[in-house]
N, C-alpha and C positions, 0 to 999 in steps of 0.2 A: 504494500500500500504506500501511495505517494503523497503528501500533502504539502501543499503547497500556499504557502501564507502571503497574503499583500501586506507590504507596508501601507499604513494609514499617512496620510498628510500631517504633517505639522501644520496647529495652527499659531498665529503669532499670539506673542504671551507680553505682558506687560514686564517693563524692567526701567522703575522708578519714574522718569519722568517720559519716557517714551514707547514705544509698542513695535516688538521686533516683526520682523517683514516673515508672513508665514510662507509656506509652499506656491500656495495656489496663488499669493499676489507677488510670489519670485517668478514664475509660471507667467505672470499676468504681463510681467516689466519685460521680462524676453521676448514675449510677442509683440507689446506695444513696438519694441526697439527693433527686430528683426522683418515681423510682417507691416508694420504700420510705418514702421521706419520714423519713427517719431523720435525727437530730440530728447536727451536726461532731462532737462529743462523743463519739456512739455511734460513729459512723462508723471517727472516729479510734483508736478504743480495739478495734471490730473488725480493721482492716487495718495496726495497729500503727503508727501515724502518728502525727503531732505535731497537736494542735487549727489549730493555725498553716498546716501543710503542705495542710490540706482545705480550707481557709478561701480557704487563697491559691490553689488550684486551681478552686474556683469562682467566683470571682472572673476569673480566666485565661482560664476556659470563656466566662463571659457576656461577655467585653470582644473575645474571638475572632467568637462571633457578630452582636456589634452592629457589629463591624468588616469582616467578611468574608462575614457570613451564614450559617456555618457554626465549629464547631471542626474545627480539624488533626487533632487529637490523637484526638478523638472518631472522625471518618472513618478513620484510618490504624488504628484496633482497628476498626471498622464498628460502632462503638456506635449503639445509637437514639436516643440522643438528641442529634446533631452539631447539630440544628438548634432543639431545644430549649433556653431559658434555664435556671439553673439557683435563680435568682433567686425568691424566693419572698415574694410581696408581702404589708407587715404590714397588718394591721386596724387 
């Protein structure tokens, strides 16, 4: 017999004065940035985030899949793009 368990999504949890960034809105910032091709700026200002906090989650995203070939974070919301960079090359 095989069983085979899913990881559940992290939700984001509160820590003092601010509310860390769960799965599914890490999930959220790679597609705004990859398919909407939206600015950190936009992004941030959409989902009520700090420039910083989007910056550093993509950053987190591409260093997951250059290391493991996939995001965590991405798979455990079933996002589409667990195995896309999110890395956008300049001219």
């Amino acid at each position: 017999m095989k069983v085979k368990f899913e990881e559940v999504p992290e939700e984001g949890g509160y820590r003092g004065k601010y509310k860390t960034i769960s799965d599914r809105e890490h999930s959220q910032i790679i597609s705004l940035y990859v398919e909407e091709e939206l600015s950190i700026d936009k992004i941030a200002r959409q989902l009520g985030r700090s420039t910083k906090s989007v910056h550093d989650y993509l950053i987190k995203h591409d260093s997951n899949i250059d290391r493991l070939g996939y995001c965590p974070r991405c798979r455990r919301a079933k996002g589409k793009f667990e195995t896309v960079k999110a890395r956008r090359e300049s001219v």
